[in-house]
C-alpha positions, -999 to +999 in steps of 0.1 A: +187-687-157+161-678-182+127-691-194+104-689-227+133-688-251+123-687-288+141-685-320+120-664-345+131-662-377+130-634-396+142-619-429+144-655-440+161-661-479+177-622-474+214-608-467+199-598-437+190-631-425+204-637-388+194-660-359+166-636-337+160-649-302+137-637-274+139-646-238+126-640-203+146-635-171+128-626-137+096-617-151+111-592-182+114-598-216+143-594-240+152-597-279+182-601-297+199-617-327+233-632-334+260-619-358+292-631-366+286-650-328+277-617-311+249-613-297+228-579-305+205-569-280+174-545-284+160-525-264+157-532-233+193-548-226+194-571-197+229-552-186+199-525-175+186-548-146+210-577-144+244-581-131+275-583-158+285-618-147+247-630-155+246-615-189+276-634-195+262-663-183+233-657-204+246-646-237+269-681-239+238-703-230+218-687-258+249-692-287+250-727-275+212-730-279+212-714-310+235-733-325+217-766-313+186-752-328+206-743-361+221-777-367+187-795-364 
């Protein structure tokens, strides 16, 4: 599905302080971060290159990771 995932924190101790992710899928990179369990994408946004059901398939993978990395 995807490969590489990290969680990179950033803005750590701030109101601004979300969960930031990056991933690979087929060879192309992409970031996000997670509000309110929504994930945010940045520029480039996999529904560019990848199917809708995919996107789907990835967005619930990575709030499950997420929140496994979280509770740790």
């Amino acid at each position: 599905m995807f490969e590489n995932f990290e969680v990179n924190p950033l803005f750590e101790g701030s109101v601004h302080e979300h969960p930031h992710f990056s991933l690979s899928v087929e060879g192309n990179q992409y970031k996000g971060m997670i509000e309110d369990n929504k994930i945010h994408w940045y520029n480039p946004h996999p529904k560019q290159t990848l199917e809708e059901e995919h996107v789907c398939a990835i967005e619930a993978k990575v709030i499950t990771m997420l929140s496994d990395h979280l509770e740790q």
